[in-house]
C-alpha positions in Angstrom: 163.1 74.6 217.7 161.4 77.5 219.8 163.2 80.7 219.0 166.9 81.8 218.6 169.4 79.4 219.4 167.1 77.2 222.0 166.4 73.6 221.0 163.3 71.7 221.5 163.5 69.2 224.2 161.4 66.3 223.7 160.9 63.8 226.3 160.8 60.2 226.0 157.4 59.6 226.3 156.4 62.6 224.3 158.6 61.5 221.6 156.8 58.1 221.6 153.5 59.2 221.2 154.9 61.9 218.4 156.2 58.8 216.7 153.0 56.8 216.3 150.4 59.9 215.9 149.9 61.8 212.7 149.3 65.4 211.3 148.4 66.7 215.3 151.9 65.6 216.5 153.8 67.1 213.8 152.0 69.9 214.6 153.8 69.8 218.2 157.4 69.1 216.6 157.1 72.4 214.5 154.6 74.7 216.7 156.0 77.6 215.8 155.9 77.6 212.6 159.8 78.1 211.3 162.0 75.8 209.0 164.9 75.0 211.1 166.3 72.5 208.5 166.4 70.7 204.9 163.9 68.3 206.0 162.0 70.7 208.1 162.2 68.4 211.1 164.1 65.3 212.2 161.7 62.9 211.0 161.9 64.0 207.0 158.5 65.4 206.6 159.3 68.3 204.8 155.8 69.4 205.9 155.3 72.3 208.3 152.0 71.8 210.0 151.9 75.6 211.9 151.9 77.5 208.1 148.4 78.9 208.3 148.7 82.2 207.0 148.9 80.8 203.2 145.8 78.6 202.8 144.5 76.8 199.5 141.9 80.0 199.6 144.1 82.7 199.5 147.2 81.0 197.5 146.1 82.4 194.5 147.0 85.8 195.8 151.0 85.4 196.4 153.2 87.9 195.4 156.7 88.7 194.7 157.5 90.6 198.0 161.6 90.5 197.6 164.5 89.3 195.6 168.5 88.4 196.7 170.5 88.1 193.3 173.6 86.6 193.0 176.8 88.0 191.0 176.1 86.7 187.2 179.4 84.8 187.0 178.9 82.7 190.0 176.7 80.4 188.4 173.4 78.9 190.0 172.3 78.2 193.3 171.1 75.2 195.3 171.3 75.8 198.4 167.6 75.7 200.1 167.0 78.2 202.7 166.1 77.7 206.5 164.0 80.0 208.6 164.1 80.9 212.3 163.3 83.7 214.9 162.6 86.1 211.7 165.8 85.3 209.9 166.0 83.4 206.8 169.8 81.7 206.0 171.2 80.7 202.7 174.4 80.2 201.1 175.1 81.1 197.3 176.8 80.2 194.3 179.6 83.2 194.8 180.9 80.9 198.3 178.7 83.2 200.9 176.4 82.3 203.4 174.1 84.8 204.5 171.5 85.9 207.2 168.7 88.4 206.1 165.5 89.2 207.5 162.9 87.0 206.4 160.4 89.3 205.6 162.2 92.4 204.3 165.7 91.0 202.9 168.0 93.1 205.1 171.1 92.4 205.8 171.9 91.2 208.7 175.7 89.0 208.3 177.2 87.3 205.7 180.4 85.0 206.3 182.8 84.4 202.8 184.0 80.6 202.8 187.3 82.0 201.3 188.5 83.3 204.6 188.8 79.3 205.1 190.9 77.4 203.2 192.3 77.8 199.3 190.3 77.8 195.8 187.3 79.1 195.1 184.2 77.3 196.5 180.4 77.5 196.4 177.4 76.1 199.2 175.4 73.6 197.6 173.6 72.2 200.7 170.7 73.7 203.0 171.7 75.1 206.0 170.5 73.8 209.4 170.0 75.8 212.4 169.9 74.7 215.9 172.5 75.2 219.2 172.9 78.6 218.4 174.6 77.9 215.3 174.6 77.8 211.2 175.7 74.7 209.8 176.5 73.9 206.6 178.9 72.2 204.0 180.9 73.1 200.7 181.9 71.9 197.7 185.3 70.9 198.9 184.5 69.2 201.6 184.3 71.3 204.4 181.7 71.7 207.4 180.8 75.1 209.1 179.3 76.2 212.4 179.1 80.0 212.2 177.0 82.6 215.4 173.5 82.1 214.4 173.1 85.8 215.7 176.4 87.1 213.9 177.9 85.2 211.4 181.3 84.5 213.5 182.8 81.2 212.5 182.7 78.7 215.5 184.9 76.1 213.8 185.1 74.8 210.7 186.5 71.0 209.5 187.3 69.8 206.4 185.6 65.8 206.1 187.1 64.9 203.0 190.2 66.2 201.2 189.9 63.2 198.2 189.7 65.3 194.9 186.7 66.1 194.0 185.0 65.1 197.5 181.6 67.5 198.3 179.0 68.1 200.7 175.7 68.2 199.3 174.4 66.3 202.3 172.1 69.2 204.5 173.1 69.0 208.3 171.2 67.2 210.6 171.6 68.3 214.4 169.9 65.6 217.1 170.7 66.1 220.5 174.4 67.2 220.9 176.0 65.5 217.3 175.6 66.7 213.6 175.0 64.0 211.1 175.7 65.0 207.5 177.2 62.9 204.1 180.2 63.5 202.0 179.9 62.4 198.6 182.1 63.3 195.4 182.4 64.4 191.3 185.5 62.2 191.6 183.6 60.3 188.6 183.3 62.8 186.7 186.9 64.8 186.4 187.4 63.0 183.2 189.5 59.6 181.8 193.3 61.4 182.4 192.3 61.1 186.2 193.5 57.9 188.2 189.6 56.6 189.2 188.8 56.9 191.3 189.7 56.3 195.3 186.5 58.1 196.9 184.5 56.4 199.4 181.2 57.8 200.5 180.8 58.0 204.2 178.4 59.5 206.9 179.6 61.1 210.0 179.0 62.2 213.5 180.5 65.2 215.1 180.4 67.0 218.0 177.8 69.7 217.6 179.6 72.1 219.8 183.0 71.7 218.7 183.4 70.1 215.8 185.2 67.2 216.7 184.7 63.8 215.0 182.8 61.6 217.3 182.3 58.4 214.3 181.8 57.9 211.0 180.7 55.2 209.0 181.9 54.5 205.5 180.0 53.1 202.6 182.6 51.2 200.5 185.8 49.6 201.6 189.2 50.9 201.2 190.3 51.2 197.4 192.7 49.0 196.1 194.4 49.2 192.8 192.4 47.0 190.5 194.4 46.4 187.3 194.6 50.0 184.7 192.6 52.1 183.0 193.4 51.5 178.8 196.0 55.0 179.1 197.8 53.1 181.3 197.2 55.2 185.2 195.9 53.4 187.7 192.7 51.7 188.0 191.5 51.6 191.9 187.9 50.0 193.4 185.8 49.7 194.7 184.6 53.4 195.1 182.1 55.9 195.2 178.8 55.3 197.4 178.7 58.9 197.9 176.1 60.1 200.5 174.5 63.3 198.8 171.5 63.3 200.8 170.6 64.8 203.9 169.5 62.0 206.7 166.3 61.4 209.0 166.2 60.3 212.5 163.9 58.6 213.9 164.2 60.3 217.9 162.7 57.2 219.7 164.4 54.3 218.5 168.0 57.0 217.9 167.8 55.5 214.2 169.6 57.4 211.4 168.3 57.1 207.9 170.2 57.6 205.1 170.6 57.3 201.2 173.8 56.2 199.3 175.0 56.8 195.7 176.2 54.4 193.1 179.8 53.0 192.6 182.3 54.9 190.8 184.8 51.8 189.8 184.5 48.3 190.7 181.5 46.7 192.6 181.0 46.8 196.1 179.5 48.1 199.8 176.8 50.3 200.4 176.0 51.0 197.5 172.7 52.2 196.1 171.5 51.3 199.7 169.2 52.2 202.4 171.5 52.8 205.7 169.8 52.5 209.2 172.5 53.7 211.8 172.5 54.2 215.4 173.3 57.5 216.3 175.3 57.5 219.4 177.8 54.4 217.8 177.5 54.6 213.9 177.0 50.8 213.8 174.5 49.6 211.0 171.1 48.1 212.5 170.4 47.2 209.2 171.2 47.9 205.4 169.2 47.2 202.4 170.6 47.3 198.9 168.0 48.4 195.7 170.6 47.9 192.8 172.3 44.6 192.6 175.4 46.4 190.3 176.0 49.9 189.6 179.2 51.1 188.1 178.9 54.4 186.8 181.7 57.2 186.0 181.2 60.4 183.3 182.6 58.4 180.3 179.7 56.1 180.6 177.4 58.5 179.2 179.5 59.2 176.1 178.7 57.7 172.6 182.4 57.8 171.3 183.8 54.1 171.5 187.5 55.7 172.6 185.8 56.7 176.1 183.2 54.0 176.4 186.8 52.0 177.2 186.5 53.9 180.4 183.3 52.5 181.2 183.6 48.6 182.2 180.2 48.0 183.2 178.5 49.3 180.0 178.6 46.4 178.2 176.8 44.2 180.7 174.6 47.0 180.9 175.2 47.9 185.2 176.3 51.1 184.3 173.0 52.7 185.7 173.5 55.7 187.9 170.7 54.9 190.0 171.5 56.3 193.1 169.5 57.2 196.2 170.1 60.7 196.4 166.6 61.2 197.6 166.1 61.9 201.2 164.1 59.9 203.5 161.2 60.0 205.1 160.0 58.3 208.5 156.2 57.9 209.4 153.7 55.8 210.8 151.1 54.2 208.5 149.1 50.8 208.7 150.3 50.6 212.3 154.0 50.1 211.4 157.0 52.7 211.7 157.9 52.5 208.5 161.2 54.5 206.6 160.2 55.4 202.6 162.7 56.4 200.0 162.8 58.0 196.4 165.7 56.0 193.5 167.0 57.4 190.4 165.1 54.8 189.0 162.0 55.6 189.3 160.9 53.5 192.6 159.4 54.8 195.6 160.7 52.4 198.4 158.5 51.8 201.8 160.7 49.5 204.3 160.0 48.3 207.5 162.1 51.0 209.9 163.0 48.2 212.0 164.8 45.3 210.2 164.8 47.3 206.4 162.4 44.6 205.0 160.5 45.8 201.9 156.7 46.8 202.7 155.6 47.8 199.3 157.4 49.7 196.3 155.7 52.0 193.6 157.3 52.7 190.3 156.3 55.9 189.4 158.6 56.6 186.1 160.6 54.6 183.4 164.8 55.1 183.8 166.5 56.7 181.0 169.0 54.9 179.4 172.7 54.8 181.3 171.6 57.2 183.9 168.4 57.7 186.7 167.3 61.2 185.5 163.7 60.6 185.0 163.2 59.4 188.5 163.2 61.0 192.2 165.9 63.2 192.5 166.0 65.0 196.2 163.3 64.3 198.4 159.2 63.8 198.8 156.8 65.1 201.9 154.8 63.5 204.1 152.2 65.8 205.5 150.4 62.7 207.9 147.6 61.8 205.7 149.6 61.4 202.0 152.8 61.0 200.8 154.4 63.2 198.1 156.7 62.0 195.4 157.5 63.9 192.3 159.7 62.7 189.5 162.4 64.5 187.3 162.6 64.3 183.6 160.0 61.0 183.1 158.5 63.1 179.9 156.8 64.1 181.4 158.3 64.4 185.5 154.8 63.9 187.5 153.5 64.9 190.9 151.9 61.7 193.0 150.1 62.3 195.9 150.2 58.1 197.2 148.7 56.2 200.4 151.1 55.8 202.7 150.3 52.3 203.9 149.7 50.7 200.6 151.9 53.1 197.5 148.5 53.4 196.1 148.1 56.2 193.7 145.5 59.0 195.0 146.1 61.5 192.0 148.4 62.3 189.7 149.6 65.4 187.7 152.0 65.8 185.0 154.3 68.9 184.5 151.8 71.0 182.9 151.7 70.6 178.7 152.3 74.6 178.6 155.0 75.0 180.8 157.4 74.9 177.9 155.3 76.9 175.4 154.4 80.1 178.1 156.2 82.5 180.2 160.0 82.6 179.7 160.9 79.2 178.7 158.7 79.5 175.5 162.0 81.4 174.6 164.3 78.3 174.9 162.2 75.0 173.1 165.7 73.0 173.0 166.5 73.7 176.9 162.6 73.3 178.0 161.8 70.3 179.1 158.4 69.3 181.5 159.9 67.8 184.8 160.4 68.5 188.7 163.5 69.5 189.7 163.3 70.3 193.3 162.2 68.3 196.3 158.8 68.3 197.3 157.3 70.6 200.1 154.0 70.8 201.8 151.9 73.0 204.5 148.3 71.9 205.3 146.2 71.9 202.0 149.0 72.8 199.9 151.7 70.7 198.1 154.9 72.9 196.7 156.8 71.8 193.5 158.9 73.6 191.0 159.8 73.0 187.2 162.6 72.9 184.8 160.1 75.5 183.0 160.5 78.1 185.6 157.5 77.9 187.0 157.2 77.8 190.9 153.3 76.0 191.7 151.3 74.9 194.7 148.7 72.5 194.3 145.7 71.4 195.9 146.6 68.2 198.8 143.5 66.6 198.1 143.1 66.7 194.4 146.3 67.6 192.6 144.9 70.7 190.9 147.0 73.6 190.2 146.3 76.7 192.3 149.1 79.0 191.9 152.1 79.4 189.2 154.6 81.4 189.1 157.0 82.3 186.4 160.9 82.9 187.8 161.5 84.0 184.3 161.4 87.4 184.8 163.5 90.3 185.4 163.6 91.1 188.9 165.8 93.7 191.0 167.7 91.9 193.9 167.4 93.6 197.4 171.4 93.6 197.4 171.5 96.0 194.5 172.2 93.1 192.2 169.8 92.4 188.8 168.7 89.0 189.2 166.4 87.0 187.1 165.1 83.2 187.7 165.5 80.3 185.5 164.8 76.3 186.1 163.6 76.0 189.9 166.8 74.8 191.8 167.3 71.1 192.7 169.8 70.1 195.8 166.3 71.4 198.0 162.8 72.3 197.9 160.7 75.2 198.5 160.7 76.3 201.6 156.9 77.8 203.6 157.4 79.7 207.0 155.1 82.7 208.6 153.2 83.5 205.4 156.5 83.7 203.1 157.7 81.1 200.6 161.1 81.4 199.8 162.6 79.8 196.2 165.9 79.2 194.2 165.5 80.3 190.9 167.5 79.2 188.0 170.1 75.2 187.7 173.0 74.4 186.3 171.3 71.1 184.8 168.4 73.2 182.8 170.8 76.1 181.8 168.7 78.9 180.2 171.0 82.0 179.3 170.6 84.9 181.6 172.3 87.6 181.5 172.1 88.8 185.3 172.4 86.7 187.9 169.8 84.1 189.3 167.6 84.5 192.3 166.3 83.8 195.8 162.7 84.8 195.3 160.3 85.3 198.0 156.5 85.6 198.1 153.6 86.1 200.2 150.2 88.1 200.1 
């Protein structure tokens, strides 16, 4: 991306010797140093090579430079900002997406999702920027182009209309198409609901107008299956939602994608590793990581009465080990090779050509009935290391590993104080020590947040903690809102562009009273 509204042509040959060089190419992809989308670029780096004005020298010396707070009844954001041509986009719990200047907070649009549609709604995924346009999903299943210069909507299409259907999934514009997931909460509406007839699928559309050019689905066609002990209808398979945004790989026009677990019954895509071609939507190749995963909300419960809603739990494949994580593509050992973060705790390498395994790392322990200890949203890969953090693995952990082998170069636990300093010291039954968000990166510097508040950088080469942050703090929004942080937002990372780093401050999932509103929080020196 060079500028407003122009996309970066690449030529075949160029993209070739991108694909097969390290740190110096990236360089090229991202030259001028914005955040176009979730992943930063195509590829899934989330690393941006041109940040240079924030070095591991001068971290130490970020400051709070502005704040955007949202209304206090509209809950907690999660949607991770993108950068470009001096204008930072977001969209907010109160069902806004908005354009401010990146280095001031000015307004400059904001479009309100309830001029589309009925209900109220919120934007959970990252934005991505590119054709001139903002595009971006809700939590009813909608996708969005809107003016990148004034917020006009372009067109608008609704993906999904199964209750309970969401996009999570973060664009992905390549060439003329957007790629992005649909997933669902179908599962988790509660036993008086008929489970569940979801089916997680990706699709294609025409970047221009919207129009649906294929998509592939992860689970076949529901079926009734029998009923549920209160006598509605039981159907399956289901789920196999895609929450994730995908990576492409330009040279081979591969598609890399996660999928979730199943909702009812067993079968499909599940828990899988997609590799589609992006101008068909046929599968190259698809690798599966769970053998059986059955998971809705009443698998989690300890009354007996609801565990009757749960059919896998006794044969223990009730896991929720999903791979919400998105990927990453890179070159290491001499092979293109397509890596992965599970619920469970694995770091997956596979072969990006046939999907064959190439090495595996498990870097926590699953918790029991459920995948939160593991790798939630997404790692970085900033051509030397890759980046992998883990969620609540008491305590969640930052790895810095070898690309080509999953061998550990350092380590470093959420810090032992996060949870007795700063704000959270407040809250010792909320506090935990883990890593929330995806991981982000700029040369020398690795970017994770906590469910303590605290938003860190850390040294690339050693691990060591150069600069915290506690969100947990009152803070004046530039809209005239009070805001204050909370647990660093999960659905996205943080997000480094022209000397600023932008951050969502306070999660549903780590819900630490606040009185105000929670935060976008910007910093530089």
């Amino acid at each position: 991306m060079r500028g407003r509204g122009t996309t970066l042509v690449i030529t075949a040959a160029m993209a070739a010797a991108l694909s097969l060089a390290g740190p110096s190419a990236a360089a090229v992809r991202t030259a001028n140093g914005d955040w176009p989308t979730w992943q930063g670029d195509r590829l899934g780096d989330r690393f941006n090579p041109a940040e240079h004005d924030i070095t591991p020298a001068n971290v130490g010396g970020l400051k709070l430079k502005w704040a955007f707070a949202y209304p206090q009844q509209a809950g907690t954001p999660r949607s991770q900002p993108a950068v470009v041509g001096g204008t930072v986009y977001f969209g907010g719990p109160d069902g806004r997406m908005y354009a401010r200047d990146a280095r001031t907070g000015a307004a400059r649009w904001s479009f309100d999702l309830a001029s589309v549609g009925t209900g109220g709604t919120q934007v959970q995924d990252g934005p991505a920027v590119a054709r001139g346009k903002v595009y971006f999903g809700d939590v009813r299943g909608y996708l969005y182009a809107l003016d990148q210069r004034t917020g006009r909507l372009e067109w608008v299409r609704r993906l999904d209309d199964t209750l309970g259907a969401i996009v999570t999934s973060s664009p992905l514009v390549f060439g003329d198409r957007v790629y992005v997931g649909v997933s669902s909460g179908e599962n988790v509406i509660g036993k008086d609901h008929a489970c569940c007839t979801f089916r997680g699928h990706l699709d294609a559309l025409d970047a221009d107008t919207g129009l649906p050019a294929w998509r592939y689905y992860t689970v076949p066609k529901p079926r009734q299956d029998g009923t549920w002990p209160n006598g509605l209808p039981k159907y399956a398979p289901s789920g196999g939602g895609v929450w994730s945004t995908p990576a492409v790989d330009p040279v081979t026009r591969t598609l890399y994608v996660g999928t979730g677990q199943n909702y009812t019954g067993s079968g499909g895509h599940f828990d899988s590793v997609l590799a589609l071609d992006t101008t068909t939507g046929r599968a190259r190749w698809t690798r599966k990581m769970t053998d059986v995963d059955t998971w809705r909300a009443e698998c989690g419960s300890d009354q007996p009465e609801d565990q009757k809603y749960c059919p896998n739990l006794p044969d223990g494949t009730a896991l929720d080990f999903d791979l919400g994580a998105a990927p990453n593509v890179f070159t290491a050992g001499g092979r293109r090779l397509v890596g992965i973060g599970q619920k469970v705790g694995v770091y997956h390498v596979l072969d990006a050509r046939t999907g064959k395994a190439v090495w595996r790392r498990q870097l926590s322990e699953p918790m029991p009935n459920g995948g939160l200890s593991g790798i939630q949203w997404g790692s970085s890969y900033d051509g030397h290391r890759l980046y992998v953090a883990t969620y609540m693995a008491n305590p969640g952990t930052l790895f810095a590993l070898d690309p080509a082998t999953g061998h550990v170069l350092w380590q470093t636990p959420s810090p032992a104080d996060g949870c007795t300093t700063g704000g959270a010291a407040a809250y010792p039954d909320i506090c935990q020590r883990g890593f929330t968000p995806a991981v982000t990166t700029t040369p020398g510097l690795v970017w994770e947040g906590g469910m303590d508040g605290k938003m860190r950088a850390y040294s690339a080469s050693t691990g060591k903690i150069l600069w915290s942050y506690d969100t947990m703090r009152d803070v004046q929004g530039v809209n005239g809102l009070p805001g204050r942080g909370g647990a660093l937002s999960g659905g996205g990372g943080a997000v480094v562009s022209h000397g600023l780093l932008y951050t969502q401050a306070g999660y549903a999932f780590t819900p630490y009273p606040n009185d105000r509103g929670s935060a976008l929080m910007v910093f530089g020196r």
